[in-house]
N, CA, C and O atoms as a GROMACS GRO file, in nm:
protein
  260
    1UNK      N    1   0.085  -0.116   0.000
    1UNK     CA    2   0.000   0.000   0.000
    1UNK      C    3   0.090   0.124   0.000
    1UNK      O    4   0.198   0.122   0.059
    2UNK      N    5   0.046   0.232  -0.068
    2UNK     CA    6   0.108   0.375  -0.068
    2UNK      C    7   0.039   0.468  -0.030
    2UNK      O    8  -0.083   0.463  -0.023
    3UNK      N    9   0.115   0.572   0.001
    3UNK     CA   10   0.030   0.723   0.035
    3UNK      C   11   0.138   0.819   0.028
    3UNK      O   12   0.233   0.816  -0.051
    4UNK      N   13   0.112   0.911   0.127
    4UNK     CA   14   0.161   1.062   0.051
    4UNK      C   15   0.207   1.097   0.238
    4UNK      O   16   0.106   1.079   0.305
    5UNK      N   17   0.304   1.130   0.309
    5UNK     CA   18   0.305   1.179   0.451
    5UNK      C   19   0.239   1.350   0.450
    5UNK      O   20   0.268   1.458   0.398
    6UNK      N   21   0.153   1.303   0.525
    6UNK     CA   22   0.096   1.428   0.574
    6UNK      C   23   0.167   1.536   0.660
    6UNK      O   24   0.212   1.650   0.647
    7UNK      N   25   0.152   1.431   0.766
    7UNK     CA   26   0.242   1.499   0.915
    7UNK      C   27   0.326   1.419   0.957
    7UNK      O   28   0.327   1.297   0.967
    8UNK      N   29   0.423   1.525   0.990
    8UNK     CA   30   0.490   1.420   1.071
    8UNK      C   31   0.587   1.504   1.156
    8UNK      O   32   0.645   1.606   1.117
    9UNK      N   33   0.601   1.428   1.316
    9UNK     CA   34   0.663   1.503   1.390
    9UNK      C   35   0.784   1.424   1.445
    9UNK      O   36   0.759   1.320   1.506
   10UNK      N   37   0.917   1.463   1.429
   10UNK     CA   38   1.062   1.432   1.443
   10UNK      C   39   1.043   1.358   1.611
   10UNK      O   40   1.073   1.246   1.654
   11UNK      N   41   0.981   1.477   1.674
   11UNK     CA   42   1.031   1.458   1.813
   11UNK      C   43   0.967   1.326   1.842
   11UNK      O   44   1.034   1.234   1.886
   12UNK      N   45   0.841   1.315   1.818
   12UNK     CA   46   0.764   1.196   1.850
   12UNK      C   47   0.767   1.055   1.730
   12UNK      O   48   0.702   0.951   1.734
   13UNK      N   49   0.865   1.099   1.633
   13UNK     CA   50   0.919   0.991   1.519
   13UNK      C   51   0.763   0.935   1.478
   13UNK      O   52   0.763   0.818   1.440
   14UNK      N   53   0.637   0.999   1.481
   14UNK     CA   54   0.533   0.911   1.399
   14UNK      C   55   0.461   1.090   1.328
   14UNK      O   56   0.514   1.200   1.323
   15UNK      N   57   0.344   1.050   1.291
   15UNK     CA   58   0.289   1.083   1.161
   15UNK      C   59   0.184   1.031   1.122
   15UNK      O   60   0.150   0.925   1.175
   16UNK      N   61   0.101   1.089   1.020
   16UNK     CA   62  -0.015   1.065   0.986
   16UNK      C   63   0.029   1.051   0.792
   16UNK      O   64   0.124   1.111   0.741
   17UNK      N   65  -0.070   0.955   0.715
   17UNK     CA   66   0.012   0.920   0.605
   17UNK      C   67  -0.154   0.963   0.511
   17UNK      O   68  -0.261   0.938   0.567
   18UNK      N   69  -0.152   1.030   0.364
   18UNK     CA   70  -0.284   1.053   0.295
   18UNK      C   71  -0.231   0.903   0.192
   18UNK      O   72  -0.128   0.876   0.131
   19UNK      N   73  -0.384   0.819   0.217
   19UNK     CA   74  -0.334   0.700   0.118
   19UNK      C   75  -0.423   0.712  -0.027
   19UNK      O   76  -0.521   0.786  -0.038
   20UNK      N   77  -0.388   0.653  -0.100
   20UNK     CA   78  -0.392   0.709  -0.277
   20UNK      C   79  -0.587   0.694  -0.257
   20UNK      O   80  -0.645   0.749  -0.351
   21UNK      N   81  -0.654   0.649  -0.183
   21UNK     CA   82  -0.756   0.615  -0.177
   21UNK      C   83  -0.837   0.701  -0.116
   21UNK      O   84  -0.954   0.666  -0.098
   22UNK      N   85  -0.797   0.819  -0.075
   22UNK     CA   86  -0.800   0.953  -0.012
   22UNK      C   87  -0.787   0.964   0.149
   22UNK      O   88  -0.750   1.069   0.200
   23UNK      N   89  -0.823   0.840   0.232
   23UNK     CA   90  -0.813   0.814   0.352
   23UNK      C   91  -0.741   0.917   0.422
   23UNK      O   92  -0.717   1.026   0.371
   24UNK      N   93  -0.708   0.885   0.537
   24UNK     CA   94  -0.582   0.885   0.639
   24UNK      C   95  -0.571   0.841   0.766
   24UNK      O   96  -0.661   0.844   0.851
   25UNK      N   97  -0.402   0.778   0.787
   25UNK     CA   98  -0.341   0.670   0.833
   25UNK      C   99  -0.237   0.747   0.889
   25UNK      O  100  -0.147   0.819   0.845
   26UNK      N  101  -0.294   0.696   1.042
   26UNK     CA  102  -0.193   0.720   1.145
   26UNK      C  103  -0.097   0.640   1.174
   26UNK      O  104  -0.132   0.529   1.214
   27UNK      N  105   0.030   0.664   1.166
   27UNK     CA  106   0.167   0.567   1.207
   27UNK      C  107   0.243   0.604   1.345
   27UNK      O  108   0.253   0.724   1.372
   28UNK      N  109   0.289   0.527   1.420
   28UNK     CA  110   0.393   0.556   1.529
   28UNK      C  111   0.502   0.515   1.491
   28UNK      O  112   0.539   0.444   1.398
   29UNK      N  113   0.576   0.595   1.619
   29UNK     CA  114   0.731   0.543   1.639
   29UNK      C  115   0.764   0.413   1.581
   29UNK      O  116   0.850   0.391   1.495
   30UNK      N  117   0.696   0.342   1.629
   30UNK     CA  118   0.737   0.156   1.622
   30UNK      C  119   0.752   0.168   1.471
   30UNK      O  120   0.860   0.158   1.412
   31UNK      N  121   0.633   0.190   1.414
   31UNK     CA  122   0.648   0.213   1.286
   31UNK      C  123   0.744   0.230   1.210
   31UNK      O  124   0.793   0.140   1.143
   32UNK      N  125   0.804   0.402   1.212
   32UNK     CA  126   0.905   0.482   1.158
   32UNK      C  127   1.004   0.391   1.206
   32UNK      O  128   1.062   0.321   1.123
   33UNK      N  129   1.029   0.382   1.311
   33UNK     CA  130   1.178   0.311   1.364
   33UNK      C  131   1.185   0.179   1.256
   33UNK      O  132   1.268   0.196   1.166
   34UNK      N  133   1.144   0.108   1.253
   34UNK     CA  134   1.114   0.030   1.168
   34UNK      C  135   1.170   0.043   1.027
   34UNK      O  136   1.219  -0.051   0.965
   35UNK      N  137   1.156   0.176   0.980
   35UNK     CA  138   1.195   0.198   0.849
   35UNK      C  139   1.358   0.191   0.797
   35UNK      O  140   1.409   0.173   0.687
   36UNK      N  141   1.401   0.209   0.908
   36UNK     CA  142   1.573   0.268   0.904
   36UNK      C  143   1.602   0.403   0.865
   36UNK      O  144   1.718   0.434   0.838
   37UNK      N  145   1.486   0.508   0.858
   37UNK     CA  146   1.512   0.635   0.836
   37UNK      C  147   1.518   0.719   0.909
   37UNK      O  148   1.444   0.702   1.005
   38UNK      N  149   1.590   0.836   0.912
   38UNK     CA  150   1.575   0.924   0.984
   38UNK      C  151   1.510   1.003   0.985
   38UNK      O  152   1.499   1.065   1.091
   39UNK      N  153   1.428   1.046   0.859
   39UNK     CA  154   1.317   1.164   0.865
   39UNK      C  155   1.249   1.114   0.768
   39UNK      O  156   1.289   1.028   0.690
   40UNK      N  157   1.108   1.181   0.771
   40UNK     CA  158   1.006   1.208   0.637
   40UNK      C  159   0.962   1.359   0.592
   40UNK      O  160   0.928   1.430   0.686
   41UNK      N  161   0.960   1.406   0.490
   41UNK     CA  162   0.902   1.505   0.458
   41UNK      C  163   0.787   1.503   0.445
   41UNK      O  164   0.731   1.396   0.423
   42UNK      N  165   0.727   1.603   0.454
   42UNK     CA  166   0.554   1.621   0.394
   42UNK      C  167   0.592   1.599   0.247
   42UNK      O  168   0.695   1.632   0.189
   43UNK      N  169   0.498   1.544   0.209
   43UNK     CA  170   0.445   1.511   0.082
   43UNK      C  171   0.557   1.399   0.033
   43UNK      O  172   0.544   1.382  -0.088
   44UNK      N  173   0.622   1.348   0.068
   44UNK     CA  174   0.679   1.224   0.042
   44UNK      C  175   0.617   1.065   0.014
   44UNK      O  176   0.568   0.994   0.102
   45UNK      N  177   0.629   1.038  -0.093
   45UNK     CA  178   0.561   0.916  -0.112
   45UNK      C  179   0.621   0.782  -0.031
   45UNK      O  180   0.740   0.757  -0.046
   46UNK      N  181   0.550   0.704   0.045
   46UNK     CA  182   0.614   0.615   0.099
   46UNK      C  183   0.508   0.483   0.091
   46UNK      O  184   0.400   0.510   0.039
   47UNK      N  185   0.523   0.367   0.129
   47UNK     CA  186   0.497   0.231   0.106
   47UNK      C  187   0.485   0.197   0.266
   47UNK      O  188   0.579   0.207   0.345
   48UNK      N  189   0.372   0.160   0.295
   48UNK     CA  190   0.336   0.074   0.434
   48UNK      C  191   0.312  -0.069   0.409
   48UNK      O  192   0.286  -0.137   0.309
   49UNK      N  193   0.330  -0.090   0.527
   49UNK     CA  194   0.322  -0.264   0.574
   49UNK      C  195   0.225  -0.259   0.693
   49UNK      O  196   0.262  -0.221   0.804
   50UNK      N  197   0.098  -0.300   0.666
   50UNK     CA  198   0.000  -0.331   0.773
   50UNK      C  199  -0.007  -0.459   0.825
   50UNK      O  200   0.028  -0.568   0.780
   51UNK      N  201  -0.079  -0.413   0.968
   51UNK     CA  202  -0.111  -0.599   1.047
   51UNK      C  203  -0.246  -0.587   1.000
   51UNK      O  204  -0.313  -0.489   0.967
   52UNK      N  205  -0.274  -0.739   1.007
   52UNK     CA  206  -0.426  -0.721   1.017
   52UNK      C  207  -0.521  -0.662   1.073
   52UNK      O  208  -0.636  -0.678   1.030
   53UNK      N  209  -0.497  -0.593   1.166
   53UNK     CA  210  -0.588  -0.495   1.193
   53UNK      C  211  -0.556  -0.388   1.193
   53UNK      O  212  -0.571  -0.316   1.292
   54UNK      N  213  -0.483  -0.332   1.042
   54UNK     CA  214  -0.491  -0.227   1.012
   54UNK      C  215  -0.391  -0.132   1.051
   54UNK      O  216  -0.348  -0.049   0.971
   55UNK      N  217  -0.347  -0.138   1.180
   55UNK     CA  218  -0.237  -0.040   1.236
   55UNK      C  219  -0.120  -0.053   1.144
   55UNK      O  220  -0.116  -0.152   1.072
   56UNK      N  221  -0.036   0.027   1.139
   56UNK     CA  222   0.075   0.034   1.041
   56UNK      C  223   0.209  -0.035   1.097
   56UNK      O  224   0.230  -0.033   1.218
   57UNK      N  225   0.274  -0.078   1.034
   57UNK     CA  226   0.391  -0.180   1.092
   57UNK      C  227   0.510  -0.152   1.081
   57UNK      O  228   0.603  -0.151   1.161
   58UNK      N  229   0.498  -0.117   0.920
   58UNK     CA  230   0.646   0.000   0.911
   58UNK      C  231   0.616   0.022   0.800
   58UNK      O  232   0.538  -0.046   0.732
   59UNK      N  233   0.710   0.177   0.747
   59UNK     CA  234   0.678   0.285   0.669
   59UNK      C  235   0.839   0.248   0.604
   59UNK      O  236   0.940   0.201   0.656
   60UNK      N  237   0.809   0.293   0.470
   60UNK     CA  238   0.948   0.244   0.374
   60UNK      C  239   0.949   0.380   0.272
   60UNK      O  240   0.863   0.464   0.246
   61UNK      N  241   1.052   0.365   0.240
   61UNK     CA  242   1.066   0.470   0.062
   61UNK      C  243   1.015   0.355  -0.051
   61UNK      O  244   1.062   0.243  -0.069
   62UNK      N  245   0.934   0.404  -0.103
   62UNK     CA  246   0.955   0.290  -0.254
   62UNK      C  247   1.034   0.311  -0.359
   62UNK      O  248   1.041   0.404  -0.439
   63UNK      N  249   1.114   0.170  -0.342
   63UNK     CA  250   1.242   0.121  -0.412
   63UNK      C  251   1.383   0.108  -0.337
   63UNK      O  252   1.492   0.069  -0.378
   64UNK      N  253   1.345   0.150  -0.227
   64UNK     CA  254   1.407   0.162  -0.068
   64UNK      C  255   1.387   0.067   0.005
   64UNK      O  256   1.278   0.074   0.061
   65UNK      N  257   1.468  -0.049   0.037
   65UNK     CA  258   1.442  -0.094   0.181
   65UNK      C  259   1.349  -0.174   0.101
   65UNK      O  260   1.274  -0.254   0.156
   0.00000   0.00000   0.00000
């Protein structure tokens, strides 16, 4: 799945993600940490990995990781 980062705040390493489907998807720390990155920009396209119920698992670059 893809989307677009909305928000996102350094200090608290999570963020909210706009997915191509117009939604939006809240991510945490666990998440981001997860990625191996150190930051996201707004409007950056990125690639999630969900659990089954939906919460986000980790956040990637696509073609990254």
């Amino acid at each position: 799945m893809q989307g677009t980062i909305a928000t996102f705040d350094p200090g608290t390493r999570s963020g909210t993600l706009l997915l191509d489907d117009g939604s939006e998807l809240a991510f945490g720390a666990e998440a981001f940490g997860r990625s191996g990155l150190r930051l996201l920009r707004l409007g950056q396209r990125v690639s999630i990995e969900a659990q089954p119920d939906g919460r986000v698992h980790r956040v990637s670059i696509p073609g990254i990781g």
